[in-house]
C-alpha positions in Angstrom: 162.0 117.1 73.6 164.8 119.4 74.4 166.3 120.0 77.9 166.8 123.4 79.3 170.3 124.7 79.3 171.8 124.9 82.4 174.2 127.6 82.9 176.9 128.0 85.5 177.0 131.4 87.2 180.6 130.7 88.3 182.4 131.5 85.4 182.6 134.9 83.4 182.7 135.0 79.1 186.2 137.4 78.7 184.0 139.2 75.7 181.4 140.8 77.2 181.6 139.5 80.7 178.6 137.7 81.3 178.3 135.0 83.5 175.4 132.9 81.4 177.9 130.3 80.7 177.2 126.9 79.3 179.4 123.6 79.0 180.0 123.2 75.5 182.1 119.9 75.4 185.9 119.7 75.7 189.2 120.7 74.1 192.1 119.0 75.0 191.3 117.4 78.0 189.8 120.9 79.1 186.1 121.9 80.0 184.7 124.6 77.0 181.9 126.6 77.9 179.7 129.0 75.2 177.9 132.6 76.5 174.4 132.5 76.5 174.5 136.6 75.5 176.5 136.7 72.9 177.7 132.9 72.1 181.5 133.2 72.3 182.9 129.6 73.4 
C-alpha cells in the first residue's frame, strides 16, 4: 500500500508557482522537490 504524498507548503515551483511541492530525492548534496500541479522537479 502506497503512502500519501506529503507536500511542503513552504516552497514555491518557479514554473507555475505553486506551492504543492514534494521531496523528490537529492542532487548533489541538495534537497529536489517535484510540483504536484504540473510536475516540474
Amino acid at each position: 500500500m502506497a503512502r500519501a504524498r506529503a507536500y511542503r507548503h513552504d516552497v514555491r515551483c518557479p514554473d507555475c508557482g505553486s506551492n504543492r511541492m514534494a521531496k523528490a530525492g537529492h542532487s548533489k548534496d541538495r534537497q529536489r522537490f517535484k510540483c504536484g500541479d504540473c510536475g516540474r522537479s
